[in-house]
C-alpha positions in Angstrom: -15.3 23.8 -7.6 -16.9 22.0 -10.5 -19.5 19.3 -9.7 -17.2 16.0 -8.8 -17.3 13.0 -11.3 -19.7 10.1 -10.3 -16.8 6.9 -9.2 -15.5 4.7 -12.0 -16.6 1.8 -10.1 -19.2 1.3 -7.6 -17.8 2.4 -4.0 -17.4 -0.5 -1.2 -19.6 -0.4 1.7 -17.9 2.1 4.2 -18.5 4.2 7.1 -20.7 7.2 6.0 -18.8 9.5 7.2 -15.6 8.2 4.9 -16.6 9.6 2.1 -17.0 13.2 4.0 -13.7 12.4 5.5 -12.6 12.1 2.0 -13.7 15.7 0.6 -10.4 16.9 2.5 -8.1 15.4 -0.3 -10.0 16.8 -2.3 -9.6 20.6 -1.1 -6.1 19.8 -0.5 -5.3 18.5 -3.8 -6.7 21.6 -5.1 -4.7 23.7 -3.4 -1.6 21.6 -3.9 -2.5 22.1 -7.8 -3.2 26.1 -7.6 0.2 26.3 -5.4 2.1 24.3 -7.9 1.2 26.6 -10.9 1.6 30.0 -9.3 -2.0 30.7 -8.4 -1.0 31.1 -4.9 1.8 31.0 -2.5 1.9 28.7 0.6 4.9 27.0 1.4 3.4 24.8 4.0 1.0 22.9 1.1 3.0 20.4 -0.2 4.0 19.2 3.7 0.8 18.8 5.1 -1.0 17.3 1.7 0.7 13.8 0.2 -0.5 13.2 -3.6 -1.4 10.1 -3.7 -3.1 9.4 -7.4 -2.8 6.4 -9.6 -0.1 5.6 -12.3 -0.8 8.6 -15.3 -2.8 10.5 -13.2 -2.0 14.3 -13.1 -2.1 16.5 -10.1 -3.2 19.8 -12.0 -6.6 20.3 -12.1 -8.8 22.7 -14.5 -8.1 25.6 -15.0 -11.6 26.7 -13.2 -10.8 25.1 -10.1 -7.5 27.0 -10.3 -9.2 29.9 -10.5 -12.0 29.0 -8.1 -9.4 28.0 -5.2 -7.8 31.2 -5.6 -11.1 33.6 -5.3 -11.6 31.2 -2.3 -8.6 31.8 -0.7 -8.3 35.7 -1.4 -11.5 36.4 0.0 -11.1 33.9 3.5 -7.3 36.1 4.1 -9.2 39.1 3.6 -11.5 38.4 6.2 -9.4 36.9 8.5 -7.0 40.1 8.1 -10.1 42.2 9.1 -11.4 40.0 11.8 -7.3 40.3 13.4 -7.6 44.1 12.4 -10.1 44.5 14.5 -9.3 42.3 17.5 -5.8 43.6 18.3 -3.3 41.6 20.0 -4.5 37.9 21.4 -7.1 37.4 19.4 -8.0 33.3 19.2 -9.3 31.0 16.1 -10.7 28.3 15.5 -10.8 26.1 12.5 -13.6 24.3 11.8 -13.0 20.7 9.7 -9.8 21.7 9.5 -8.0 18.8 7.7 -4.9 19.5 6.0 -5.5 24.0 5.9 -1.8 25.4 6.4 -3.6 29.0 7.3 -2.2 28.5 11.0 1.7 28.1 9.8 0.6 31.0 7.1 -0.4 33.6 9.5 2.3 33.6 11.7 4.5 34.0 8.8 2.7 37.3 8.5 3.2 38.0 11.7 6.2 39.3 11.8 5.2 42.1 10.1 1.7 42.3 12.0 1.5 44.6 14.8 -1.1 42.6 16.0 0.4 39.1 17.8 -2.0 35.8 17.2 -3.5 34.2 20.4 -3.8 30.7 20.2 -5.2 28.8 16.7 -7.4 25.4 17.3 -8.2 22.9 14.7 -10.5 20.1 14.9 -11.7 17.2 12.7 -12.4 13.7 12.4 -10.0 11.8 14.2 -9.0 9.9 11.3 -7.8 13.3 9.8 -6.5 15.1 13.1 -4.4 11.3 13.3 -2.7 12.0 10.1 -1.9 15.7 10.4 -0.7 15.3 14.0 2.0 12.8 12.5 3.0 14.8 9.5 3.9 17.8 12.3 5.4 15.6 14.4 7.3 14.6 11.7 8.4 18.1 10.0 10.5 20.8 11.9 9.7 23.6 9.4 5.9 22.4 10.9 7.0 22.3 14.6 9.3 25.2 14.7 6.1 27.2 14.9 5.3 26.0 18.4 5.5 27.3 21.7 6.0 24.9 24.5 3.5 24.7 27.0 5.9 22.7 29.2 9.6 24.6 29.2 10.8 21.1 30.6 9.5 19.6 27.5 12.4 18.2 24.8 9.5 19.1 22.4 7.8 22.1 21.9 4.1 20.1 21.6 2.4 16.9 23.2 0.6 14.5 21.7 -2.6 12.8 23.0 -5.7 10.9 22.6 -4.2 7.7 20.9 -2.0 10.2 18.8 -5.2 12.1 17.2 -4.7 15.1 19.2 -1.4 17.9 19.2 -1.4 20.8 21.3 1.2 23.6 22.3 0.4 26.5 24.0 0.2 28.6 20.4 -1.9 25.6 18.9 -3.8 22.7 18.9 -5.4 19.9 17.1 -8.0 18.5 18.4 -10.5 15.2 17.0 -13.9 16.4 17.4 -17.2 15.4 15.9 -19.0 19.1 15.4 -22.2 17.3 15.7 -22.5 16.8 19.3 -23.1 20.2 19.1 -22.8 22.8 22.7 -21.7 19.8 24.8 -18.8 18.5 22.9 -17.8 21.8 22.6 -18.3 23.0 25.8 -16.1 19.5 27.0 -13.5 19.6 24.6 -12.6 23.3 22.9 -13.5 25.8 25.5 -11.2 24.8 28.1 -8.3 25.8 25.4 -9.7 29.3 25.2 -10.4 32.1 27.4 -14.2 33.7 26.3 -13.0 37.1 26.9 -10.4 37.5 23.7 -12.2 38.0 20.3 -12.4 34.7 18.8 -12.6 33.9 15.1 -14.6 30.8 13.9 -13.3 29.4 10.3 -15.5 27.0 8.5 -14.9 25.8 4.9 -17.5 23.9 3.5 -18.4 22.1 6.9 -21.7 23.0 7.3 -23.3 21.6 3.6 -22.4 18.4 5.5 -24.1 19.0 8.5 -28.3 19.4 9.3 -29.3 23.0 9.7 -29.8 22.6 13.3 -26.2 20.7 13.8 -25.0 23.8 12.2 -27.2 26.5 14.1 -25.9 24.8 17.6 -22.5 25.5 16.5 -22.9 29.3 15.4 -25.2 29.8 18.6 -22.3 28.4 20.8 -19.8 30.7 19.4 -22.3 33.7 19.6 -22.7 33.3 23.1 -19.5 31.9 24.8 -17.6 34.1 23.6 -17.9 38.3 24.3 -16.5 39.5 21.1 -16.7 36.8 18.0 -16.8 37.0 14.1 -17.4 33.6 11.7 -16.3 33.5 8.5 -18.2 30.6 6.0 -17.5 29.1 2.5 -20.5 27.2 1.0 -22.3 26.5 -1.6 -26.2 28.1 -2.6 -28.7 28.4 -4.8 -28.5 24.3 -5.8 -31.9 24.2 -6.9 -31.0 24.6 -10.4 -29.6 22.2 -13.4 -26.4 23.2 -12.2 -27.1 21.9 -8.6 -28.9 18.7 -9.4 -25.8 17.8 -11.4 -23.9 18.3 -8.5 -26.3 16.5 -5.8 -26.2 13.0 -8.1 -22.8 13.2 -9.0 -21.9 13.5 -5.1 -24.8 10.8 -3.6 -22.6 8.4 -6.2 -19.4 9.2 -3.6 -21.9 8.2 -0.8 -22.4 12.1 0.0 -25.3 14.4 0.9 -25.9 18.1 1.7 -28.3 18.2 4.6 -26.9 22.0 5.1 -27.0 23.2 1.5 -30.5 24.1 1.7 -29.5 27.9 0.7 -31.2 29.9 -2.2 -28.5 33.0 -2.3 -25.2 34.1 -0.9 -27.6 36.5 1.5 -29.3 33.3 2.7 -26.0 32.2 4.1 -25.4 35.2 6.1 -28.8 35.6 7.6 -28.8 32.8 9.0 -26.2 34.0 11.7 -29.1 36.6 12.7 -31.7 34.0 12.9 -33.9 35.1 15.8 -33.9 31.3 16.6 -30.6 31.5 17.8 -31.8 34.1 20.5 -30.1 37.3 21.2 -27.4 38.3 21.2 -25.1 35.8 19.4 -24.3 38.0 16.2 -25.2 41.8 15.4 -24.0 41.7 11.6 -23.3 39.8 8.7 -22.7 40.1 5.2 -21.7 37.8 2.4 -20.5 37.9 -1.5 -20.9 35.0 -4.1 -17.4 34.1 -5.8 -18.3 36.0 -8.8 -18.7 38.8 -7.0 -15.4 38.5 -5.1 -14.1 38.1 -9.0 -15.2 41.6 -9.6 -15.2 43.8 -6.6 -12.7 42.0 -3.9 -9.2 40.9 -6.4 -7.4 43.2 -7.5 -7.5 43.9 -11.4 -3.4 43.5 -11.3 -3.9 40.1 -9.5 -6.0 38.7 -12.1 -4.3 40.1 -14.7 -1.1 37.8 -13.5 -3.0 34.7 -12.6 -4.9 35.0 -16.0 -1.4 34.9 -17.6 -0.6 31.3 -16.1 -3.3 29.6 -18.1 -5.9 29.7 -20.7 -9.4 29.8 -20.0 -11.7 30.3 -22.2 -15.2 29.2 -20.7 -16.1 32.9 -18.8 -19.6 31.5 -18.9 -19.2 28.3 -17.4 -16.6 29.7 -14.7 -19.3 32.8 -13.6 -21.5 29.6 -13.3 -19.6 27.8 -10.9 -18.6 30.6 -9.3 -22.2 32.1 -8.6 -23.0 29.0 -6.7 -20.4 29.3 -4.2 -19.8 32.3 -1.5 -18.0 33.3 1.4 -20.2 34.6 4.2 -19.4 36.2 7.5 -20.8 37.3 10.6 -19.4 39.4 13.7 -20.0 40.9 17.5 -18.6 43.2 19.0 -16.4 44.1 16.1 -16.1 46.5 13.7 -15.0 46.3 10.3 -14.8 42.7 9.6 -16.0 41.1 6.6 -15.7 42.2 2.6 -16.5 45.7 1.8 
């Protein structure tokens, strides 16, 4: 949430897409620290995220990115509730730089009080990340009892493939994917796992900051037209043309990152762009989106954050409306009603 500290120590020479790799851990740390204090509840966190911080080092972090992870996360279920509302029984997703997200293991926990049954969930990644959650499943039966064999012959209810990179079942898969090759690689490698006529949801969580605008606009345009009835749901950042953002931009270019995609003045921006006329018609019919701020004060409850302001002291309402009025969660749909924030 807050703009990351510049590196100790000069970084080695690396692959440049490491240090994007490396912006999971990050996320999942996070969430590890707002699970562990009472911000949120996810059972699944601590088995698909491993801490792994030097001697003294403490895995709680601010209060503000407490706070910030769990705006985040309230508004995402809230649209994914609406988007599974309004799709009725079936309906697919599909995770977007997935890395270590639990939301798959999360939601059919909820389904057993959901009249509405989930279709199948795909995540994809780098392969370095996909290698490293695929293991972790492998590895956990509270983590594979979710699964549904596609093969009743198989002694295991998922296959592994692709040098061990790649897990699917017939409820789920995991796929190692480069988002950047854009229609084709989707086309090749995602599609076949799908059928275009169930309303599919497309998750991404501060994927497309990393990506060029028209990496990102093949992706939305693919989903808009392969599939008959589709919603998206964004997180991302805006509006980084302040002091605010230049903080941010250096402190990240020091971790060998960049935000090609983060070219957005306001939370609106972000939305409009799944109406872009450049993506030709008919890919999405609405969109809306709210700043974190604003989730603050119209989406959470006033009894949730009454408890969650009870687990720790924050004092700096200034600085946290900062942060938070430089990150929003957008979304878009198709021939669906009623998804989003209202």
């Amino acid at each position: 949430m807050l703009p990351p500290p510049p590196p100790s120590r000069p970084a080695a020479p690396s692959h440049p897409d490491d240090a994007i790799r490396g912006t999971d851990d990050d996320a999942a740390a996070s969430r590890f620290s707002a699970v562990s204090l009472g911000y949120l509840s996810d059972p699944y966190a601590s088995l698909l995220y491993k801490q792994q911080r030097l001697a003294g080092q403490s895995a709680r972090k601010a209060p503000l990115i407490n706070v910030g992870t769990h705006h985040r996360t309230a508004a995402l279920d809230a649209v994914v509730d609406s988007f599974l509302s309004a799709a009725g029984d079936g309906a697919q997703i599909v995770s977007l730089g997935a890395g270590s997200d639990t939301r798959f293991w999360r939601l059919n926990d909820a389904s057993q009080t959901r009249q509405t049954p989930l279709g199948r969930y795909v995540e994809v990644d780098f392969p370095q990340l996909t290698a490293i959650k695929a293991q972790r499943i492998a590895r956990n039966r509270q983590l594979t009892g979710t699964l549904v064999s596609a093969d009743p012959s198989s002694p295991k209810p998922y296959a592994v493939s692709h040098g061990g990179t790649a897990l699917t079942a017939a409820n789920y898969a995991l796929l190692p994917l480069d988002l950047r090759g854009g229609a084709a690689t989707l086309d090749a490698d995602v599609l076949p796992l799908l059928d275009p006529s169930k309303p599919t949801l497309l998750i991404a969580e501060c994927v497309f900051c990393y990506m060029s605008p028209d990496e990102s606009a093949a992706v939305i345009q693919w989903f808009g037209q392969t599939f008959e009835r589709t919603a998206a749901v964004i997180y991302e950042m805006y509006g980084l043309d302040d002091a605010f953002g230049r903080v941010m931009r250096r402190n990240l270019s020091q971790r060998n990152l960049s935000l090609p995609g983060a070219g957005f003045a306001t939370a609106q921006a972000q939305a409009d762009r799944f109406l872009d006329s450049a993506l030709g018609a008919g890919v999405f019919n609405d969109s809306g989106a709210k700043s974190l701020w604003d989730i603050r004060t119209t989406v959470v409850p006033k009894r949730e954050l009454e408890r969650i302001s009870k687990l720790e002291i924050l004092d700096e309402i200034e600085e946290l409306r900062l942060v938070l009025s430089h990150y929003c969660v957008a979304w878009a749909s198709k021939g669906l009603d009623q998804v989003g924030l209202r």
